[in-house]
C-alpha positions in Angstrom: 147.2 79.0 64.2 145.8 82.0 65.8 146.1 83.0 69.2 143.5 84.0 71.9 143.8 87.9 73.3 143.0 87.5 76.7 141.8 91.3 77.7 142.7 92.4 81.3 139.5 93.7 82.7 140.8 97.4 83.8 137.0 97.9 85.4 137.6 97.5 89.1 134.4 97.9 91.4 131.0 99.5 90.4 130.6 102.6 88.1 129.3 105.6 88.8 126.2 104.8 87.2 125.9 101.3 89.7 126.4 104.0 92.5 123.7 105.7 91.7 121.1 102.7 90.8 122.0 101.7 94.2 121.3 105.4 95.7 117.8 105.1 93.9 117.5 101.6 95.4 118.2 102.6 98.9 116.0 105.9 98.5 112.9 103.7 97.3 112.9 101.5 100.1 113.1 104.5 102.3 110.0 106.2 100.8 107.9 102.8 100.7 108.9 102.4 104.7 107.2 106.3 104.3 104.3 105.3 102.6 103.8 102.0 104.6 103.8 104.6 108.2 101.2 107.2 106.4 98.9 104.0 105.8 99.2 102.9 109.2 98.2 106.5 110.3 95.4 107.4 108.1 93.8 103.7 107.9 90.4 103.1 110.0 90.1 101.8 113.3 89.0 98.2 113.5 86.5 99.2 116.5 83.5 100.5 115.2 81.5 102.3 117.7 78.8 104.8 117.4 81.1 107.7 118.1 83.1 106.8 115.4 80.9 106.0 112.5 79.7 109.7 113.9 83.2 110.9 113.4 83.3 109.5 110.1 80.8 112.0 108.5 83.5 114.8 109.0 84.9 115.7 105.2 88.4 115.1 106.4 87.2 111.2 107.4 86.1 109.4 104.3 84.8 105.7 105.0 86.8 105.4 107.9 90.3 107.2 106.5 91.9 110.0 107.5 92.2 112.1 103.8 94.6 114.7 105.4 97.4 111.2 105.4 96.1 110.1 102.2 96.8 113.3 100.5 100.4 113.1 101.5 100.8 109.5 99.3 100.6 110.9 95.5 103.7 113.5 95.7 105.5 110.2 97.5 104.3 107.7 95.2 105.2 110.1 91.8 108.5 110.9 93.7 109.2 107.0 93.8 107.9 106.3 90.7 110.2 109.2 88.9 113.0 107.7 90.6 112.8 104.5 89.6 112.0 105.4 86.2 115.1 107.3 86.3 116.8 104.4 87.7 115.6 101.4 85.3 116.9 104.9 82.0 120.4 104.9 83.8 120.5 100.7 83.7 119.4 100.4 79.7 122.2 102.5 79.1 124.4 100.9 80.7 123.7 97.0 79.0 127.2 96.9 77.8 128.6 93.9 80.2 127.5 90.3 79.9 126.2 90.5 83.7 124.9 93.7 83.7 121.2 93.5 84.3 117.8 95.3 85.2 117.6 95.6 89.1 114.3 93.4 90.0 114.1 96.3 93.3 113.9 99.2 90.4 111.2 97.1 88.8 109.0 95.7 92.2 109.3 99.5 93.0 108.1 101.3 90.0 105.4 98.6 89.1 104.1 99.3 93.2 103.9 103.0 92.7 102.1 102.8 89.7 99.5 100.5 91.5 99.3 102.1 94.5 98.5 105.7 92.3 96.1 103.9 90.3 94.3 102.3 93.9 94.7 105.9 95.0 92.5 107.7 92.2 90.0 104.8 92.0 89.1 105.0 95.5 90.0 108.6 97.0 89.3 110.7 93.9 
């Protein structure tokens, strides 16, 4: 008859690795509350007047949005995506645990930077 092994698990508390994910995690949300407050900024006015369609013909107003915000969203939307990317490379090299998983935050974050980069060149490029 053999006999079950119970292991002790000797792991106690996240790894260094699950540190840093979480870092990453907390970072991203920091950047998109960044990237949420330079929208707000450079996004048109809702009231349309003739002093500001005349205002819109400057080179720094382009239909209505202020390009000297929307130049500051590609270095924080590469930053983000880099960082997640690094994030979701750290997590596939950790799969060794039955409940170790990809972090759907990682995932919502990289696949929003990539969007909004790819919104960003087909309308402000």
């Amino acid at each position: 008859m053999e006999r079950k092994i119970k292991r002790k698990n000797k792991r106690k508390g996240p790894d260094q690795v699950a540190k840093t994910v979480s870092l990453i995690i907390a970072v991203s949300w920091i950047l998109l509350f960044v990237l949420l407050m330079i929208l707000a900024l450079a996004k048109p006015s809702a009231e349309m007047s003739i002093f500001s369609i005349a205002a819109q013909n400057t080179p720094s107003v382009v239909g209505g949005w202020d390009l000297s915000f929307m130049q500051i969203l590609p270095p924080v939307l590469i930053t983000q995506l880099g960082l997640c990317l690094f994030g979701l490379l750290l997590s596939s090299r950790r799969m060794k645990r039955k409940n170790d998983k990809y972090s759907y935050s990682l995932i919502f974050f990289t696949a929003t930077s990539v969007i909004g980069l790819a919104v960003y060149l087909i309308f402000f490029v």
